[in-house]
N, C-alpha and C positions, 0 to 999 in steps of 0.2 A: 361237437356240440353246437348247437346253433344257437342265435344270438338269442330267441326267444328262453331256449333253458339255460343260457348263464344268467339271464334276468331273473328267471324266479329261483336259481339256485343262489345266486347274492341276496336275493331279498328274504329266504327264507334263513341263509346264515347272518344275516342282520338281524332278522325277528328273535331268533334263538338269542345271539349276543345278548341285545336289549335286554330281554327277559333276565339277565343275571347282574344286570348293571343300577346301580340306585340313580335316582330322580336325579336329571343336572350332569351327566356324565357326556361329555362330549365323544362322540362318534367319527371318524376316519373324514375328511373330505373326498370330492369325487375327486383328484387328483390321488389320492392314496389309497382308496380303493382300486381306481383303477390299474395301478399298479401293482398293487397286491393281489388281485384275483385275476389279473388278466384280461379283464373287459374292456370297454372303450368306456371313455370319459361320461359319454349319452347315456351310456347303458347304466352306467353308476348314478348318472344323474336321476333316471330314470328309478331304479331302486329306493332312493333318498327320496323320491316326490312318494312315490308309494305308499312308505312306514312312516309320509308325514299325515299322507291323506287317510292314513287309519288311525292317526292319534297316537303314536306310540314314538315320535319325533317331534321336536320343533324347530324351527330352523330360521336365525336369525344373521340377517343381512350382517353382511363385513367379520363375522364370527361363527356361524359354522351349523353343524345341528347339534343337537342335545336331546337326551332319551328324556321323553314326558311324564307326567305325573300320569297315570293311569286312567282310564275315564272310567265312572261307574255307570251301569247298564242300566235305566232303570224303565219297568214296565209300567203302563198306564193303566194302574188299579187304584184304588180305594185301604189303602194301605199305609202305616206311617213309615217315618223316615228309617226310624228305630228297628222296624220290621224288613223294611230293602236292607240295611247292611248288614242285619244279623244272619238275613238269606244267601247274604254273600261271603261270610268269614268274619265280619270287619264290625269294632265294636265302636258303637256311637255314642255318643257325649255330649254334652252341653255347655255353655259359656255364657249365662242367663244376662240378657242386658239391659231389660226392664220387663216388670210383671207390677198392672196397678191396675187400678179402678179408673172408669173413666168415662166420660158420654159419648153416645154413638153421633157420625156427621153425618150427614146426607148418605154416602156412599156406605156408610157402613150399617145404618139402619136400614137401608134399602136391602142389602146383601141378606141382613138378619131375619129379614120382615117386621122390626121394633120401628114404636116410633123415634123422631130426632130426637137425641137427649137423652134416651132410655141411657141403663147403666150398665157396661158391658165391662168387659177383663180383657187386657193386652198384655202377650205374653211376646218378647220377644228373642231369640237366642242364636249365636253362633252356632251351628251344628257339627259336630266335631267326626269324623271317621278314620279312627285309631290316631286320634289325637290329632288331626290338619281338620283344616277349616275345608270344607267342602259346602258350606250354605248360609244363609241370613236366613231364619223366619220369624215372620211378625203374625200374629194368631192373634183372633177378637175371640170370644165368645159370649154367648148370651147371658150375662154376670148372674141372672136371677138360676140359670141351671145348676153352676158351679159355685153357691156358696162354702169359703172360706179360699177359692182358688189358691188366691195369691201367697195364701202359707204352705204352697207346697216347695219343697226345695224341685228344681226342674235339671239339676246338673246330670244325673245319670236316672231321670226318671222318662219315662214314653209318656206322652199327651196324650195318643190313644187308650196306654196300660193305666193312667190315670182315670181317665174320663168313665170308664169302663168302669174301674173298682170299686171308685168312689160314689162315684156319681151316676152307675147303671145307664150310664149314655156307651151306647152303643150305635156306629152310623149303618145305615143300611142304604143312602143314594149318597149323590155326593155329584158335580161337575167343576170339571176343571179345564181353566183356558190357560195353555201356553204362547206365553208374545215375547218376541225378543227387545232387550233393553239396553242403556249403558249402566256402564256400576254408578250409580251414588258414591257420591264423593265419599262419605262416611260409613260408607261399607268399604270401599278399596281398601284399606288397610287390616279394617277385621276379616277378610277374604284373602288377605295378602298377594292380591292384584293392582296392577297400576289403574294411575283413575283413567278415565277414555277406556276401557275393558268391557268390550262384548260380555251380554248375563244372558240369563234364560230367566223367568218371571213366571212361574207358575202358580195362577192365582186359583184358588180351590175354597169352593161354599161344601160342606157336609151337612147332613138335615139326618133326623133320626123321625121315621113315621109322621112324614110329613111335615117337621117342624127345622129348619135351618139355626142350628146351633154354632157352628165354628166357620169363620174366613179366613183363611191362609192365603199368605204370599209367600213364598219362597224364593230365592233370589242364588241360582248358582252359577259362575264362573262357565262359559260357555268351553271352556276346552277340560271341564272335569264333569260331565257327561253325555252320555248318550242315552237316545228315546229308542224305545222299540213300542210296537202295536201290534196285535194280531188283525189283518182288516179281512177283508168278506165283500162278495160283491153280493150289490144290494139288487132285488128281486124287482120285475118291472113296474109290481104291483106297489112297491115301497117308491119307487122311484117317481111314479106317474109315465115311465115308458124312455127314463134317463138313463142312462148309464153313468153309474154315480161308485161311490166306494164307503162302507160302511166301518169306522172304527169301533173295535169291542173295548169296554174297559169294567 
């Protein structure tokens, strides 16, 4: 067997193992794999960078590696949070940590199209996927669309499946910028990350017929997910004669 197929035969009985081992399980060193499977110490090492570079390890100085928490996949649509994990298995929840009334600032009347001062609803909540914190969102919306909001209980209700029943808001655009952040001190702990921790920041305006209803920020732990996009190359005519790359969402 050459060295290339004891590489991906160690790394595919690794991936197998993981899979049967819960979150925080420490994994063999490359001194003990390598003595166990018969490879060279490289080739183990080699394995071990692999199943970290796919997330499915973490691997911390002077101690060792440890199988990861799982990342969620999530695609870049027009969809709530509620609806990505029920697409995946996985039941979502809430941990509501304020819902009020309040005035819009510069940034958030702008986002809204309202003037400064108008009166807007701030909903903010732990996001819960089968009970672990997998996100912070803080959500404005244009308070005069959603009278009574804030008496709704938000524990195991969708924002979308509200917005919708109640209130016959339904989004039909939507744009969202993703930028990478540190945690907020006062999210480390509702996130149950250390403070200095890599986030992802996905901030999302929805509009229904033209009108910009709801601003979301979401705030997740950069090693509990992953992005996908389907892209497309974009046509000369789009481009002015670039070679450029077109994201669908």
């Amino acid at each position: 067997m050459t060295d290339r197929s004891k590489f991906r035969a160690l790394v595919d009985e690794l991936r197998r193992a993981i899979e049967s081992l819960p979150v925080g399980s420490p994994v063999p060193s490359e001194r003990a794999l390598a003595a166990d499977s018969g490879v060279s110490r490289m080739t183990a090492r080699r394995a071990l960078d692999e199943l970290t570079r796919e997330g499915r390890l973490v691997r911390e100085v002077g101690r060792g590696s440890f199988v990861a928490r799982p990342a969620v996949n999530l695609a870049l649509h027009l969809t709530s949070f509620t609806e990505d994990m029920a697409a995946r298995g996985i039941t979502a929840s809430s941990r509501v940590l304020r819902i009020a009334l309040q005035r819009a600032d510069a940034l958030t009347a702008e986002s809204l199209g309202l003037a400064e001062g108008s009166s807007v609803v701030r909903l903010d909540r732990v996001r819960l996927a089968d009970g672990l914190p997998m996100a912070i969102e803080r959500t404005t919306l244009d308070a005069e669309v959603v009278p009574g909001f804030s008496d709704i209980d938000f524990t195991n209700s969708s924002l979308y499946g509200e917005l919708e029943h109640r209130y016959n808001v339904v989004f039909d655009a939507g744009e969202q910028t993703i930028r990478a952040a540190i945690v907020r001190p006062e999210d480390a702990a509702e996130l149950g990350v250390d403070e200095g921790s890599a986030v992802l920041e996905f901030v999302r305006v929805s509009s229904r017929s033209g009108q910009t209803i709801e601003r979301t920020v979401s705030t997740y732990p950069g090693d509990r997910l992953e992005l996908s996009a389907q892209i497309a190359p974009v046509t000369a005519q789009e481009s002015g004669g670039r070679s450029a790359l077109r994201v669908r969402r």
